[in-house]
C-alpha distance (Angstrom), angle and dihedral (degrees) to the residues before:
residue distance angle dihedral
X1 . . .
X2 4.29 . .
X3 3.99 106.7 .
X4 3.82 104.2 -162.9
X5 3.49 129.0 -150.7
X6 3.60 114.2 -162.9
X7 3.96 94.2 -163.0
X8 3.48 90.7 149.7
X9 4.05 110.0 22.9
X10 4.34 98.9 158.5
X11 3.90 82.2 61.8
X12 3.96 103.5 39.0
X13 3.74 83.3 48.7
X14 3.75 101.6 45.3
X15 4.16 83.9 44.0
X16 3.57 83.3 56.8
X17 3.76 99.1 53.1
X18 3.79 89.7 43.1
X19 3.91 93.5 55.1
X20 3.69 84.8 43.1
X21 3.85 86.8 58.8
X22 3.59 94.5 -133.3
X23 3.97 122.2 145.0
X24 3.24 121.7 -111.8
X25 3.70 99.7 -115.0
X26 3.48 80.3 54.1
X27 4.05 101.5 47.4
X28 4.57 77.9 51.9
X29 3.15 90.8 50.0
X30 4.17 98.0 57.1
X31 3.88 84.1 36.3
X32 3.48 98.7 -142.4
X33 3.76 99.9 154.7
X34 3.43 98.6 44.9
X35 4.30 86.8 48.1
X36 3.75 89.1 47.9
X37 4.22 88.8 50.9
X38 3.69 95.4 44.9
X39 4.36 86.9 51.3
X40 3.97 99.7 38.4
X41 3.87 84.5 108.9
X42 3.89 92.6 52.8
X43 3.96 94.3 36.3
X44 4.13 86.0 51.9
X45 3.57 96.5 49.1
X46 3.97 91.4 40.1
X47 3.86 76.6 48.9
X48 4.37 99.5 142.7
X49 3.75 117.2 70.0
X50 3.97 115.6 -159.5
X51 3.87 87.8 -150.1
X52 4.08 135.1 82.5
X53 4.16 125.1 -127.3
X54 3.60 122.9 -139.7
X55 3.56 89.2 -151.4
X56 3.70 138.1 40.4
X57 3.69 136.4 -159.4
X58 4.09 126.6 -124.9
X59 3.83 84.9 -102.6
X60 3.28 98.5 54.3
X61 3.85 102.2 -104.8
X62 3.81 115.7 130.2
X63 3.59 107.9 -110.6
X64 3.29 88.8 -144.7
X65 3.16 101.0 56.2
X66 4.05 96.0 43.9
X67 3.98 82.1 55.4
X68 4.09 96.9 56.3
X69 3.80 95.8 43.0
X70 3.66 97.0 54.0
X71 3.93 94.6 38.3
X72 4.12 78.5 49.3
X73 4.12 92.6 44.1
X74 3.52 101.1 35.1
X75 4.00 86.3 62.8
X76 3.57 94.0 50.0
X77 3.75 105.9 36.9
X78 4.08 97.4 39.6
X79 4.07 89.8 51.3
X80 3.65 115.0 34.1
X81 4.04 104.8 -151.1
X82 4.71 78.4 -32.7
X83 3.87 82.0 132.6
X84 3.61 93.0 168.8
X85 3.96 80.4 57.4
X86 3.66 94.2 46.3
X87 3.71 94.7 56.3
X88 3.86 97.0 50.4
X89 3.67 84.5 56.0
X90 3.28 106.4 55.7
X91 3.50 93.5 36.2
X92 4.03 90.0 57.7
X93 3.92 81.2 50.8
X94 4.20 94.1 48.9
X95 3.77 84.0 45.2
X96 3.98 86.8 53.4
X97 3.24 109.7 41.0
X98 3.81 101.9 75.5
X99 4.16 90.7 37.8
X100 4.12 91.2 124.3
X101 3.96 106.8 57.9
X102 3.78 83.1 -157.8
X103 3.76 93.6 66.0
X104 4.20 117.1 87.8
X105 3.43 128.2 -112.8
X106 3.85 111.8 -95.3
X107 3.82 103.6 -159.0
X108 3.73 92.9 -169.8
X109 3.39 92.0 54.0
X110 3.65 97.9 43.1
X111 4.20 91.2 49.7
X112 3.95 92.6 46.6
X113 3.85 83.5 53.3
X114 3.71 94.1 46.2
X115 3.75 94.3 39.1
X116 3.80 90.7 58.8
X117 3.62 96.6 43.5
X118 3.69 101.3 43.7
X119 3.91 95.0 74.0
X120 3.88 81.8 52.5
X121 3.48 103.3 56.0
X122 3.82 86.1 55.3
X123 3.34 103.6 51.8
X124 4.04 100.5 43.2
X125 3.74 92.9 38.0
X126 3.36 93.6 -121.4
X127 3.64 99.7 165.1
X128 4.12 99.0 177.2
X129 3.39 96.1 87.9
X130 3.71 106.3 46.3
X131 3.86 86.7 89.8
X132 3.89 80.3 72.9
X133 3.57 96.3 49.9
X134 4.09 95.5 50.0
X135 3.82 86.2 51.1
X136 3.66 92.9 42.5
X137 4.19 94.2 57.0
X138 3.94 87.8 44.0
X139 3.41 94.4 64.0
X140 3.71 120.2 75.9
X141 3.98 116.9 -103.0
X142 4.20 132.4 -160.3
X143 3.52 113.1 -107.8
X144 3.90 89.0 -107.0
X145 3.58 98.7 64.8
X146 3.83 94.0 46.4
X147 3.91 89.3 111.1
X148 3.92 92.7 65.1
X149 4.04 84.7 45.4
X150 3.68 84.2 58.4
X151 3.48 93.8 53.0
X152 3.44 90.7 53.0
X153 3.22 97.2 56.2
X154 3.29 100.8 46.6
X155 3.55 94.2 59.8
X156 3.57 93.5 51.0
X157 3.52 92.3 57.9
X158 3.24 102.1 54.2
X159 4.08 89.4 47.1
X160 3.17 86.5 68.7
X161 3.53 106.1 46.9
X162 3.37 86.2 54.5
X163 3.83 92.1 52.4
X164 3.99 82.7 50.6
X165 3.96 101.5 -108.0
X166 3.96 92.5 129.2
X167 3.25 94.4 171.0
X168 3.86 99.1 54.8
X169 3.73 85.2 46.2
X170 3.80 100.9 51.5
X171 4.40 85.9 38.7
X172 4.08 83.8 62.8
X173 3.66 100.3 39.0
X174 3.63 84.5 60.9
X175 3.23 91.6 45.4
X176 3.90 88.0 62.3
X177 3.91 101.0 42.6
X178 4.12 78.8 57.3
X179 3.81 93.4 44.6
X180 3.73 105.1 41.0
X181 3.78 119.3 128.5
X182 3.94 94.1 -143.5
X183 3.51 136.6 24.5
X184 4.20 91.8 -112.5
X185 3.82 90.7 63.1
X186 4.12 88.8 39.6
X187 3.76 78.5 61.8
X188 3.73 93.0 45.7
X189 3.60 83.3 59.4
X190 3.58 103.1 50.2
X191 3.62 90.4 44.2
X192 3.87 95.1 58.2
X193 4.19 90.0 48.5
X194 4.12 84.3 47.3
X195 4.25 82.6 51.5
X196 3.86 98.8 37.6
X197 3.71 89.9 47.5
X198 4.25 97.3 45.2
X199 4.33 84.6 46.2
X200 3.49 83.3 54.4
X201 4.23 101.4 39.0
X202 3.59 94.6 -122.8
X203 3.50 95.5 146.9
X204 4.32 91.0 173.3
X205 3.97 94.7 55.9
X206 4.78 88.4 40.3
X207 3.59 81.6 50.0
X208 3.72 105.4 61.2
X209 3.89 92.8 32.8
X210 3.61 85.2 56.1
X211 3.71 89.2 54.3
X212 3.32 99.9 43.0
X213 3.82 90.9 45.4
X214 3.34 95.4 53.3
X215 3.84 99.7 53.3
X216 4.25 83.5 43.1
X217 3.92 91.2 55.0
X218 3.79 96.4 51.3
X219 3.62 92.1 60.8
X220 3.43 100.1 61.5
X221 3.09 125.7 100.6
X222 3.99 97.7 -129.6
X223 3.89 90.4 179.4
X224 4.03 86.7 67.9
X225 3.76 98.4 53.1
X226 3.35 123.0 106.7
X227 4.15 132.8 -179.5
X228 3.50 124.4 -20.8
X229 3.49 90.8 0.6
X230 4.16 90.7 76.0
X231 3.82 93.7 59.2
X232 3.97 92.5 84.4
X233 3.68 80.1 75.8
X234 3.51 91.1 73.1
X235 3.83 93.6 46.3
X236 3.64 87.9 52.5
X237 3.86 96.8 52.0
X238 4.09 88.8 45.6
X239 3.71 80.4 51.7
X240 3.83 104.0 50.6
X241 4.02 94.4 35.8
X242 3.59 100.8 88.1
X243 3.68 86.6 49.3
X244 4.08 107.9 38.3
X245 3.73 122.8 8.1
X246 3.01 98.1 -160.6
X247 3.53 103.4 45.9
X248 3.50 91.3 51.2
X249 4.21 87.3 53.6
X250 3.91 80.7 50.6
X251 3.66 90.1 59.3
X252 3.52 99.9 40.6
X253 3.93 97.5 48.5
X254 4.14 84.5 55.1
X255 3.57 83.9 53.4
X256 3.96 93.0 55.1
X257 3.50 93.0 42.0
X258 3.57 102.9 53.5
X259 3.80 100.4 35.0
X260 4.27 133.8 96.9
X261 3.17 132.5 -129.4
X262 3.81 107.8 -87.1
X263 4.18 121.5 -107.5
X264 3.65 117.3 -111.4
X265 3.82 91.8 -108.6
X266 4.06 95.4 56.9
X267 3.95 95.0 31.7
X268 3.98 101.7 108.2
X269 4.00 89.5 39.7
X270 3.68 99.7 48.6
X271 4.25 93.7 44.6
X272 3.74 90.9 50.3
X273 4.16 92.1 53.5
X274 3.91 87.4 42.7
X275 4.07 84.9 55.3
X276 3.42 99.2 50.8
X277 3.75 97.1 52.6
X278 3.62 85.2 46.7
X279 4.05 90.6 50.3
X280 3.87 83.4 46.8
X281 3.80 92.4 48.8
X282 3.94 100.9 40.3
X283 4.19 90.6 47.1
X284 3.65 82.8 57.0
X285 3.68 91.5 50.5
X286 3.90 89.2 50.7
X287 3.82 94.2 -98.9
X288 3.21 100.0 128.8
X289 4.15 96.7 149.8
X290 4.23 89.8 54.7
X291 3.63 87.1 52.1
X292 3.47 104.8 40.9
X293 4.33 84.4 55.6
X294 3.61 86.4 47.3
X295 3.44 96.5 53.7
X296 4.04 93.1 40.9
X297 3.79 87.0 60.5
X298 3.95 91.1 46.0
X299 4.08 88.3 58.2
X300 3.80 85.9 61.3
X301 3.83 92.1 46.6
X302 3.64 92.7 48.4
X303 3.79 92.8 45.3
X304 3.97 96.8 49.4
X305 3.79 89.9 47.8
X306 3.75 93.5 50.2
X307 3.90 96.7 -122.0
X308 3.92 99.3 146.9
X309 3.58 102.9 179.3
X310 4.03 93.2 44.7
X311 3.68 81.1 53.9
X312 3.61 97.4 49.9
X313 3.27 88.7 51.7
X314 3.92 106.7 52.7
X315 3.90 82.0 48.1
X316 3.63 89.2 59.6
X317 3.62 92.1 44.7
X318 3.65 95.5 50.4
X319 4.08 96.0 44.7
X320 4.06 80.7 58.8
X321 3.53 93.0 52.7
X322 4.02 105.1 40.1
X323 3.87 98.8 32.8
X324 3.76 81.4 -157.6
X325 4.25 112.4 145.8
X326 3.77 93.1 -127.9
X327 4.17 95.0 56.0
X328 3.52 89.2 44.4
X329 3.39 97.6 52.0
X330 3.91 86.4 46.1
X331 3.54 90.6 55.3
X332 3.67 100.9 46.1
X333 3.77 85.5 50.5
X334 3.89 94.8 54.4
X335 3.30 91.2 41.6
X336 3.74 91.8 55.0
X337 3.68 86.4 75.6
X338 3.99 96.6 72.5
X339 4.17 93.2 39.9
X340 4.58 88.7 175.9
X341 3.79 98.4 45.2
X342 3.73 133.7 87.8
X343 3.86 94.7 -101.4
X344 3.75 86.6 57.8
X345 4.27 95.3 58.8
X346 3.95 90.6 29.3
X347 3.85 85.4 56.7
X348 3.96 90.9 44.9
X349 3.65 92.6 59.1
X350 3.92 96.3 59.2
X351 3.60 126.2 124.2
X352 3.75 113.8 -87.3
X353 3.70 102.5 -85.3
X354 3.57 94.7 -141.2
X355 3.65 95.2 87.0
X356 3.71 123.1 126.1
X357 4.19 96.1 -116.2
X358 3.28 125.4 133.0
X359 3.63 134.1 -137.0
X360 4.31 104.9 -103.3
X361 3.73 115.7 -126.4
């Protein structure tokens, strides 16, 4: 274990940019000292990293390790929940990093990069640097990086089930449940095999990830979860709420028990999740109206954040729930966007939207 002490982080960083051989319009421009100021708090109570350097600086702070956490900050602190922003960045600083063919790899580096951007390049669609991520997985990783290798993964799997190769998708999803670092994202896992398969009506594949997720989730110890780790809880309660409503409620009441209030950088993200397990939950319960204005608001969410497919998505899911002509044709429309995937023949088999219904107040 590395503790850092950022004791003096305008100079590690400008170090940094220097032995990066950027300019120093160029270093202003990425705004890595001013992100590293503005998170000295966070980095000093985040203080232990569960990763070795290769390299480290004259004070004593691995290079390395300066490098990740403002790649990692300046992404967060220069765009708050701007995600479109927040990719360009830390693509500009993937597209940097290796500018000098004399300079070594740094794996850390590289994963922390990768692990931040991978989420990223699913969401926005951005489909130019998935080359990276295939060559990324191929290579062989340490042990203590395996949690940006997940990431990875993950992200490629759901690529392609979006591009319609199921099988690919469902062969690396069980490739994470069996490579997860910690039970939570083992749940993750599960959870997105139980989702994939349910999008897909495979009711034999949902079933058995619903068993197996079930036994997984009662093992953990929910009390010692902190963060992003608690969000599987919603997956889980999406997942069990076509099947028991009031398990699913169960679930989702640990959820709101046990979680904190969201930072102002992950706000909009985190309260459109929390509304579609609560959609998923109160449909269950026969609640269809609640949902169907939860899930209206979500479109918006998903929209101004850029998420496509999530939008596509809650489209499709309202259309089935209102029946009305305009949603349908919304959906169809959004769905349009990913012509092999699920959304695409879920959307197909709408009612005709030229129906006489109107939207309910």
């Amino acid at each position: 274990m590395i503790f850092v002490t950022l004791a003096r982080p305008r100079a590690a960083a400008l170090r940094w940019c220097d032995r990066a051989g950027r300019s120093a319009r160029y270093s202003a421009s990425l705004g890595v000292v001013a992100a590293l100021d503005r998170a000295r708090n966070d980095l000093t109570s985040r203080g232990a990293l569960h990763a070795p350097s290769l390299r480290n600086d004259p004070y004593g702070i691995p290079l390395g390790a300066v490098r990740a956490q403002a790649f990692e900050l300046l992404a967060i602190a220069e765009a708050r929940e701007d995600y479109a922003a927040q990719a360009g960045l830390l693509q500009s600083c993937w597209e940097s990093l290796y500018r000098h063919p004399q300079e070594p790899r740094d794996r850390f580096v590289e994963a922390r990069l990768l692990e931040r951007l991978a989420p990223l390049v699913l969401e926005l669609g951005i489909d130019t640097v998935t080359p990276q991520l295939q060559a990324a997985i191929a290579r062989p990783w340490p042990q203590h990086l395996s949690g940006a290798l997940w990431t990875i993964q993950r992200t490629l799997a759901w690529q392609a089930a979006l591009a319609g190769d199921v099988r690919p998708a469902f062969a690396r999803l069980l490739e994470c449940v069996s490579s997860a670092p910690s039970a939570t994202l083992r749940l993750v896992a599960i959870a997105d095999r139980a989702e994939l398969a349910h999008e897909i009506r495979n009711g034999v594949v949902r079933y058995e990830e619903l068993r197996r997720m079930s036994a997984l989730a009662r093992d953990v110890d929910w009390l010692a979860v902190r963060g992003d780790g608690l969000r599987v809880l919603l997956a889980i309660a999406s997942a069990f709420a076509s099947e028991d409503a009031h398990v699913a409620r169960g679930w989702l009441s640990l959820y709101q028990r046990l979680s904190e209030p969201a930072s102002a950088g992950t706000a909009r993200r985190r309260a459109a999740l929390e509304a579609d397990a609560q959609a998923a939950v109160l449909e269950a319960e026969g609640r269809g109206g609640a949902a169907l204005r939860l899930r209206r608001r979500n479109l918006e969410i998903w929209d101004d954040l850029g998420f496509g497919w999530r939008a596509a998505r809650e489209a499709l899911a309202i259309a089935q729930r209102s029946k009305i002509p305009e949603d349908v044709r919304t959906a169809r429309a959004r769905c349009a966007a990913f012509p092999r995937s699920w959304l695409k023949r879920r959307a197909a088999r709408l009612p005709s939207d030229r129906g006489s219904a109107q939207r309910p107040s």
